[in-house]
DRENZANU-556129 format. One record per residue (C-alpha): residue in three letters; x, y, z. Coordinates in Angstrom, 1 decimal, m for minus. Example, Ala and Ser with C-alpha at 12.3 -4.5 7.8 and 13.67 -1.06 7.14 Angstrom:
% DRENZANU-556129
     r        x        y        z
   ala     12.3     m4.5      7.8
   ser     13.7     m1.1      7.1
% end
This chain:
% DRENZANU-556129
     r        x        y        z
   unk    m20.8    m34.8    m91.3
   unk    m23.6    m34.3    m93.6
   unk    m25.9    m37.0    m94.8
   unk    m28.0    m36.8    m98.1
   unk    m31.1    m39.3    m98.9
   unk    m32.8    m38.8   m102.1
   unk    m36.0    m41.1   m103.3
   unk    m36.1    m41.0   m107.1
   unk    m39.9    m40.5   m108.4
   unk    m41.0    m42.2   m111.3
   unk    m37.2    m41.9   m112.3
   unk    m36.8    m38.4   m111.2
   unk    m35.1    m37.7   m108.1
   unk    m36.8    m35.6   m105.0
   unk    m35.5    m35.4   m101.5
   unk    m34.1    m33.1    m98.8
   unk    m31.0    m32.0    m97.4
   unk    m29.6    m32.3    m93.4
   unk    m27.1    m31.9    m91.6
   unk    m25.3    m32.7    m88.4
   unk    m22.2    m31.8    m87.1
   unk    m20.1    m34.0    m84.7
   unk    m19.3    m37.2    m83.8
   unk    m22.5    m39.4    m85.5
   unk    m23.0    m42.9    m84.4
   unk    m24.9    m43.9    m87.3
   unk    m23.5    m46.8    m89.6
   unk    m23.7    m44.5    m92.8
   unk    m21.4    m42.3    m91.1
   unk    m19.2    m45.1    m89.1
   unk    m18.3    m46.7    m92.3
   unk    m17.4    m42.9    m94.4
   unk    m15.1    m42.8    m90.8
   unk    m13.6    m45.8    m90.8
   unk    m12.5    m45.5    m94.7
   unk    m11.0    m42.0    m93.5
   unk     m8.7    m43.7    m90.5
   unk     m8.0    m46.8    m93.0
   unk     m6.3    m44.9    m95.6
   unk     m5.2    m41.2    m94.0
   unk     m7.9    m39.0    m95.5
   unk     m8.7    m36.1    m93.8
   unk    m11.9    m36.1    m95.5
   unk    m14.1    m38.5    m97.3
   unk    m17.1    m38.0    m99.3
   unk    m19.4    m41.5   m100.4
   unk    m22.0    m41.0   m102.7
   unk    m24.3    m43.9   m103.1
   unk    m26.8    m45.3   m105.4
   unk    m29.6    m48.2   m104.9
   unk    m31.0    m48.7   m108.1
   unk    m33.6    m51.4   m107.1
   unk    m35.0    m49.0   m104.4
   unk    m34.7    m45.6   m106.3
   unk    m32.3    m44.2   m103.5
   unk    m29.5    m42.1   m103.4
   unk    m27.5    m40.9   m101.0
   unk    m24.7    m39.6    m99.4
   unk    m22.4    m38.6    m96.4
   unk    m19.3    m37.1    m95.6
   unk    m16.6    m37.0    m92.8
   unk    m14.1    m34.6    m91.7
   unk    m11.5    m35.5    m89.2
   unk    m12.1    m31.4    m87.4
   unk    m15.2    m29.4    m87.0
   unk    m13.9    m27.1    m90.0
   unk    m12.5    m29.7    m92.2
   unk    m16.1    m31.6    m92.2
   unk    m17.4    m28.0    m92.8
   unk    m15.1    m28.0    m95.7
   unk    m15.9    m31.2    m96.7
   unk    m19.6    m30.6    m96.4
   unk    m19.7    m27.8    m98.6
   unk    m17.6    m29.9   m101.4
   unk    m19.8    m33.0   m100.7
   unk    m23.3    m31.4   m101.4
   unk    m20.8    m30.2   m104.7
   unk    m20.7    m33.5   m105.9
   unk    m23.9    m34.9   m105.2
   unk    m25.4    m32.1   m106.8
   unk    m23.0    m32.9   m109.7
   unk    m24.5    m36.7   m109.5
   unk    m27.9    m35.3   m108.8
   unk    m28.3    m33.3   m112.2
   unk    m26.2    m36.3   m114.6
   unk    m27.9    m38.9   m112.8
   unk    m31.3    m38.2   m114.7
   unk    m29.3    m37.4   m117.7
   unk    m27.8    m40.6   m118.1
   unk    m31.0    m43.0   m117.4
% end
């Protein structure tokens, strides 16, 4: 599972990157699990956006340790994706 939060600056974003790997108790992560059990994805990646707060952020699930590696790698992908259009489109 890898979780992303991103403060936007005077409409810019900034922020870091972390990661954890296994089971996460967290209600970020609880909720990207339960949408993966809900409706059989083996991985799930949420991206989300606050405008009123400036935040963005994300997090991902996989159901195995390599399939939320997997996942990882394609989740910081799209928020990356988000990340560079998001500025773009403002």
């Amino acid at each position: 599972m890898s979780v992303v939060l991103v403060q936007f600056d005077n409409g810019k974003m900034s922020g870091e990157r972390g990661g954890v790997m296994g089971f996460n108790p967290s209600k970020r992560v609880a909720a990207v699990r339960a949408i993966s059990r809900e409706f059989g994805f083996d991985q799930v990646i949420i991206i989300g956006i606050d405008n009123k707060k400036n935040i963005m952020a994300s997090a991902s699930y996989g159901e195995t340790k390599k399939s939320c590696e997997e996942c990882k790698e394609l989740a910081e992908a799209a928020y990356d994706a988000v990340f560079e259009k998001i500025d773009e489109i403002r």
